[in-house]
ROKEPA-21388 format. One record per residue (C-alpha): residue number from 1; residue in one letter; x, y, z. Coordinates in steps of 0.1 Angstrom, whole numbers. Layout:
+-------+------+-------+-------+-------+
! marpa ! rogu !    px !    py !    pz !
+-------+------+-------+-------+-------+
!   NUM !    A !     X !     Y !     Z !
...
+-------+------+-------+-------+-------+
***
This chain:
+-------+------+-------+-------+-------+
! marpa ! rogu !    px !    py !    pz !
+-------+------+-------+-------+-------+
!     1 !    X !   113 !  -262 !  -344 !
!     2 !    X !   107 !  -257 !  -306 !
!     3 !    X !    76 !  -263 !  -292 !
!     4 !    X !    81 !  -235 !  -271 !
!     5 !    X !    88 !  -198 !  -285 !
!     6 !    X !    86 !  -173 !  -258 !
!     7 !    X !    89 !  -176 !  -220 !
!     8 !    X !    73 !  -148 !  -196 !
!     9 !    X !    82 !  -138 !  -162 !
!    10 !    X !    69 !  -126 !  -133 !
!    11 !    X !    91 !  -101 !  -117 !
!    12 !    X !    86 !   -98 !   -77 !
!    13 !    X !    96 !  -126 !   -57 !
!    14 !    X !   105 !  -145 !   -93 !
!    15 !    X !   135 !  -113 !  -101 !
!    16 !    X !   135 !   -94 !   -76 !
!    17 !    X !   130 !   -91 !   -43 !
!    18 !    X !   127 !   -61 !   -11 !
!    19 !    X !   157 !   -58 !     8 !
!    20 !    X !   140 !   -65 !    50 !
!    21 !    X !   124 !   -33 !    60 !
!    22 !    X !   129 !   -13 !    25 !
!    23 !    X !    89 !    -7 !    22 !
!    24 !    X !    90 !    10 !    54 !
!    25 !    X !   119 !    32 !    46 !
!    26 !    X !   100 !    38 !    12 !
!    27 !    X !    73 !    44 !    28 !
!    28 !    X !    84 !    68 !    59 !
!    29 !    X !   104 !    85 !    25 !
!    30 !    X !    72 !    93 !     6 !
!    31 !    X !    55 !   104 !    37 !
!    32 !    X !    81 !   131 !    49 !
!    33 !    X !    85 !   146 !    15 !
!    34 !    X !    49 !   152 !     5 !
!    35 !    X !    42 !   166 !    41 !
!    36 !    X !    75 !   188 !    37 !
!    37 !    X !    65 !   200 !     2 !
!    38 !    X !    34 !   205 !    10 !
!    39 !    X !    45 !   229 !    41 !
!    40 !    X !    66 !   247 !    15 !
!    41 !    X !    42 !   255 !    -6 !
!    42 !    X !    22 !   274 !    27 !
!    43 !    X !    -5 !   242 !    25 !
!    44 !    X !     3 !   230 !    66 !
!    45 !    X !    -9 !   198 !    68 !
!    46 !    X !    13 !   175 !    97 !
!    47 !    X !    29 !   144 !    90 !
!    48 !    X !     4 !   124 !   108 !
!    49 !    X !   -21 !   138 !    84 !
!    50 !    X !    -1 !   129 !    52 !
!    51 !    X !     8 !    95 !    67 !
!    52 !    X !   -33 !    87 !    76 !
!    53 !    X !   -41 !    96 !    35 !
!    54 !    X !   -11 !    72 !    29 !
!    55 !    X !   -27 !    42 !    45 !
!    56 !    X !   -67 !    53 !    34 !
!    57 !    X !   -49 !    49 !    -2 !
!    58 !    X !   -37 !    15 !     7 !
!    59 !    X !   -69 !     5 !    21 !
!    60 !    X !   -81 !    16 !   -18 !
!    61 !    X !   -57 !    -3 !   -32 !
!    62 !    X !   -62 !   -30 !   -19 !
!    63 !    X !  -101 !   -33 !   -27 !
!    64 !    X !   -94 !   -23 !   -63 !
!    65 !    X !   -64 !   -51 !   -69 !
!    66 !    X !   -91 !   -77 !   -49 !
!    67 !    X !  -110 !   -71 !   -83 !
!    68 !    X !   -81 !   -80 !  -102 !
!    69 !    X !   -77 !   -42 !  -113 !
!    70 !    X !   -53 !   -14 !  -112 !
!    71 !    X !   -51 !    23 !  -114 !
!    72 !    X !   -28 !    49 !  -124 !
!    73 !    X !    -3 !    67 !  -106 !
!    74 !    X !   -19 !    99 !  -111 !
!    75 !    X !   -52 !    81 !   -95 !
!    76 !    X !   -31 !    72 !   -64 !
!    77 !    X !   -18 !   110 !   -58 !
!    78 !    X !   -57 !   123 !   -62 !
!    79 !    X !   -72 !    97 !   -36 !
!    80 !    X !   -39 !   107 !   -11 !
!    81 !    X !   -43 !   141 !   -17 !
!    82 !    X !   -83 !   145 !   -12 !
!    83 !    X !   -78 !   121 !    16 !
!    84 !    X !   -50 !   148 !    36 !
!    85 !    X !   -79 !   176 !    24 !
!    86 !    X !  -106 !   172 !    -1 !
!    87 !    X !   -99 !   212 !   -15 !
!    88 !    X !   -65 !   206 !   -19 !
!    89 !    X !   -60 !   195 !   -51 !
!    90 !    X !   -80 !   229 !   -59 !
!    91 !    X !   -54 !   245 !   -43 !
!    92 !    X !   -26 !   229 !   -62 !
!    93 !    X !   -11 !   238 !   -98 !
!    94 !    X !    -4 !   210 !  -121 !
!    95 !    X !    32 !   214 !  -116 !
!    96 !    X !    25 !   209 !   -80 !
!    97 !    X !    10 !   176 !   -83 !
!    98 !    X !    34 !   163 !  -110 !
!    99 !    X !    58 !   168 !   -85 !
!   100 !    X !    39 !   151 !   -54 !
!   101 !    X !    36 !   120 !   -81 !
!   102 !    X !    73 !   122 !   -87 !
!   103 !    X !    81 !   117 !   -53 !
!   104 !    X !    58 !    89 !   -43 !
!   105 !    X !    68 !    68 !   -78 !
!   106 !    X !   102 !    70 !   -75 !
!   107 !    X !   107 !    64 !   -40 !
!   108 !    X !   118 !    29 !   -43 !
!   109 !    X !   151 !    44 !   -62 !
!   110 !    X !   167 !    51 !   -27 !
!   111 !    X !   164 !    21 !   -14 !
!   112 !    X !   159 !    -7 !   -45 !
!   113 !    X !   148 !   -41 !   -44 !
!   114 !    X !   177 !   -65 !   -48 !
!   115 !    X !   180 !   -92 !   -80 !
!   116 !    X !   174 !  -125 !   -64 !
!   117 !    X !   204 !  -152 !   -65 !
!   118 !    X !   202 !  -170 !   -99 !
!   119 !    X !   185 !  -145 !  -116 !
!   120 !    X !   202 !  -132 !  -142 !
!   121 !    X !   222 !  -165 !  -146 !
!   122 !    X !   187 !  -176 !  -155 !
!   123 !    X !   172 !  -151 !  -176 !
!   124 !    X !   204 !  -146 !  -195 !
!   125 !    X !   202 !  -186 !  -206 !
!   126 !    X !   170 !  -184 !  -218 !
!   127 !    X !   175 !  -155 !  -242 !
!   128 !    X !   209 !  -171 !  -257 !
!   129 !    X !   183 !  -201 !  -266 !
!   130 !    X !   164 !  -179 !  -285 !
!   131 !    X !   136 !  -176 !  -268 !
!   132 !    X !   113 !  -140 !  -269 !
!   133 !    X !   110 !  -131 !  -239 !
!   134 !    X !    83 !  -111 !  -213 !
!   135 !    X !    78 !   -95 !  -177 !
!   136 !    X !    42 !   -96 !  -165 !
!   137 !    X !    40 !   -78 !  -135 !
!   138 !    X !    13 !   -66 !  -110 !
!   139 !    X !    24 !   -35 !   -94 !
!   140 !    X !    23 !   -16 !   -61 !
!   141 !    X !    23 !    19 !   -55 !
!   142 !    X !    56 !    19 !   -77 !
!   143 !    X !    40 !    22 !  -112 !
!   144 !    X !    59 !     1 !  -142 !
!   145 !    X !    77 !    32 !  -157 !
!   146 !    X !   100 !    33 !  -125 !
!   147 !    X !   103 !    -4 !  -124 !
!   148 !    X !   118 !    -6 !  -162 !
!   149 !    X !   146 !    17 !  -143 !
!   150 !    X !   150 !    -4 !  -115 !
!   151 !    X !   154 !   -31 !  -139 !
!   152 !    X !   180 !   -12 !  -163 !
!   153 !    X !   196 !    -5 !  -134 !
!   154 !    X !   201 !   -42 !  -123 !
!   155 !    X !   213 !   -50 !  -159 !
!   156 !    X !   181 !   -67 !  -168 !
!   157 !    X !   161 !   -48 !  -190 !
!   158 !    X !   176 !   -53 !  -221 !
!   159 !    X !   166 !   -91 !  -219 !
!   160 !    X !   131 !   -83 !  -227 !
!   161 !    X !   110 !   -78 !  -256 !
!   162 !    X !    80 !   -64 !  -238 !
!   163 !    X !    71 !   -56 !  -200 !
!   164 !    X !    36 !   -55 !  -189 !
!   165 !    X !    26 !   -35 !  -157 !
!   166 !    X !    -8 !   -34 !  -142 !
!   167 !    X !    -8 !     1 !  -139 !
!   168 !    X !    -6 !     5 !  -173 !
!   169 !    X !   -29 !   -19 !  -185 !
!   170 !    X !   -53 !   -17 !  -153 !
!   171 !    X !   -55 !   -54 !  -145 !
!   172 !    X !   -43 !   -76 !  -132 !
!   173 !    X !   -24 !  -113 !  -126 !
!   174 !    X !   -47 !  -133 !  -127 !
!   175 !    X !   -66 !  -119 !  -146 !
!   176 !    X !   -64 !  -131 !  -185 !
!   177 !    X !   -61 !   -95 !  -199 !
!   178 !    X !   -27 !   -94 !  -181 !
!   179 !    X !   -15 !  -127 !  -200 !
!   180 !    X !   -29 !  -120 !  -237 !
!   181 !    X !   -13 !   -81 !  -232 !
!   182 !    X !    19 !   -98 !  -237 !
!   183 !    X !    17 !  -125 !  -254 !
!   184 !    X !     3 !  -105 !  -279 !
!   185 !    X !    31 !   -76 !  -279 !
!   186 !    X !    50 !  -111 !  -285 !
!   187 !    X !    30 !  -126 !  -311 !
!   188 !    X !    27 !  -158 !  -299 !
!   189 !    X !    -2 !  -184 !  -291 !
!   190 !    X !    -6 !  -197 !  -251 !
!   191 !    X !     1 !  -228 !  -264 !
!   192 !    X !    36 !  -221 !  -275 !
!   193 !    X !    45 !  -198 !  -245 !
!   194 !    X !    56 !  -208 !  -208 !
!   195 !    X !    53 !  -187 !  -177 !
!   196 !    X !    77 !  -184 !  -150 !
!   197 !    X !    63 !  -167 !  -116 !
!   198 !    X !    63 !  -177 !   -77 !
!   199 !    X !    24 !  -170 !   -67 !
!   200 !    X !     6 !  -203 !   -76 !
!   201 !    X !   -26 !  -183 !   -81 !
!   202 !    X !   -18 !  -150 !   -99 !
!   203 !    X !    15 !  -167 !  -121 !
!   204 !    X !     4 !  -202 !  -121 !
!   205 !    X !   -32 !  -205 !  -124 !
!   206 !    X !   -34 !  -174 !  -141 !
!   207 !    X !   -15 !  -185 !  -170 !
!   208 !    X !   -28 !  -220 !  -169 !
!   209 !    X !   -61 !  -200 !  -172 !
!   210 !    X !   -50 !  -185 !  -211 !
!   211 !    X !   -36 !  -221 !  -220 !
!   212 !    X !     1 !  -211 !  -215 !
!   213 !    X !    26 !  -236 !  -199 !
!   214 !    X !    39 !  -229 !  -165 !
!   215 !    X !    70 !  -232 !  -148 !
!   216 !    X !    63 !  -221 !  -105 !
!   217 !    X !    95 !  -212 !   -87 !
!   218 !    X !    90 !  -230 !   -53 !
!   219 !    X !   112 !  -212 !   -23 !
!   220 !    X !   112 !  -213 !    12 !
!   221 !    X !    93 !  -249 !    14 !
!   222 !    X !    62 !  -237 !    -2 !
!   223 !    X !    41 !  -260 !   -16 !
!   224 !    X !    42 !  -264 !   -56 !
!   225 !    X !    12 !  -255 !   -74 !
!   226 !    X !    -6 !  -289 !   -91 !
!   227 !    X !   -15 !  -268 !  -117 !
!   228 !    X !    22 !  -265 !  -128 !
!   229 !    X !    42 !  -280 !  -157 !
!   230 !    X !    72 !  -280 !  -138 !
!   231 !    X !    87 !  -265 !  -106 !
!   232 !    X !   119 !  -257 !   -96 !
!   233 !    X !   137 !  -239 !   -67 !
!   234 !    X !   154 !  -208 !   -81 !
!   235 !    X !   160 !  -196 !  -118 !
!   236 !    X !   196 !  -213 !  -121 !
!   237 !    X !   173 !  -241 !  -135 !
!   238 !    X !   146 !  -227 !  -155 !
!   239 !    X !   158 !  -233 !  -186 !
!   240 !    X !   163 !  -272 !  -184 !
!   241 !    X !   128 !  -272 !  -169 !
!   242 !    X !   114 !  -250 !  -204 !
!   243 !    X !   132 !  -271 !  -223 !
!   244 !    X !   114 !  -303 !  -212 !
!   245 !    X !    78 !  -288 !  -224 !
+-------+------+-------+-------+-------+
***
């Protein structure tokens, strides 16, 4: 019987990764679209205006994911919107703000993230061991229902039992809440679970934190986490690593 049962992994930086300069373009994307449709729809507000709200909502995010919490996509498109004009979203329908929240969540589909090297190669090994498997992932502006198709897309959703994203939980890495999510969807114990992530704080110590095992992918000459099992350089090699728990 394996000691181990089910491995988790982090997805940004661990899966996946931006292509250089593809938040920008997401960004710049988002920006033009809401300030055209909102022009459209006889509400003038200039780009300049739509692209100031955009970066007072980072500012936001930023101070709620410092707590180790989240908030909906809807949330987002309120705070942007009252931020461009605090009567707009009186002025809005419901259709009209379903559709400014389409565009800013699935903005990343023109111009995705790209699988790292070793990726699949790795993930696809650990599932023909017959491991149950996870994604724990905090998330940006992109909420988790548009990352599940970036991943299907890639070819890798299918290798999971369960994905956890903080915007649909409303923590986040490190936080515990994030961990025992998915472990329980698993139904496994921290003790006989490992997880595999690239942030020594939010993957490493956060897991370590539950009592899971922890695998930290070290790139780029950073510096390993001491709070890791094992480390290793890309996912080619996670499963020997596992497999040594």
């Amino acid at each position: 019987m394996k000691r181990i049962a089910a491995v988790t992994f982090d997805l940004w930086d661990t899966l996946i990764q931006e292509v250089p300069g593809g938040s920008d373009r997401v960004a710049n994307a988002r920006i033009d679209r809401i300030s055209r449709y909102l022009n459209d729809k006889g509400m003038v507000h200039t780009r300049l205006e739509v692209a100031s709200a955009y970066d007072k909502t980072g500012d936001f995010l930023e101070l709620t994911w410092s707590k180790k919490r989240d908030m909906p996509v809807r949330d987002q498109i309120l705070f942007l919107l009252a931020g461009i004009d605090c009567k707009l979203t009186g002025r809005l329908s419901r259709e009209d703000i379903e559709h400014i929240e389409r565009i800013y969540a699935e903005g990343i589909l023109e111009h995705p993230p790209k699988l790292l090297p070793g990726a699949m190669e790795g993930i696809r090994e650990v599932r023909s061991k017959g491991y149950k498997m996870g994604l724990i992932s905090n998330t940006g502006r992109t909420p988790g229902s548009i990352l599940r198709r970036v991943m299907d897309n890639m070819g890798i959703l299918e290798f999971f039992d369960t994905t956890t994203f903080s915007n649909e939980i409303l923590v986040r890495k490190p936080s515990e809440g994030a961990f025992i999510v998915t472990l329980e969807s698993l139904r496994v114990v921290p003790k006989a679970a490992v997880h595999v992530g690239d942030d020594a704080t939010s993957d490493i110590a956060g897991a370590r934190n539950v009592g899971m095992h922890t695998v930290h992918i070290v790139a780029n000459g950073d510096e390993p986490s001491a709070l890791a099992d094992a480390q290793v350089e890309s996912l080619e090699r996670v499963l020997e690593s596992i497999e040594r728990l």
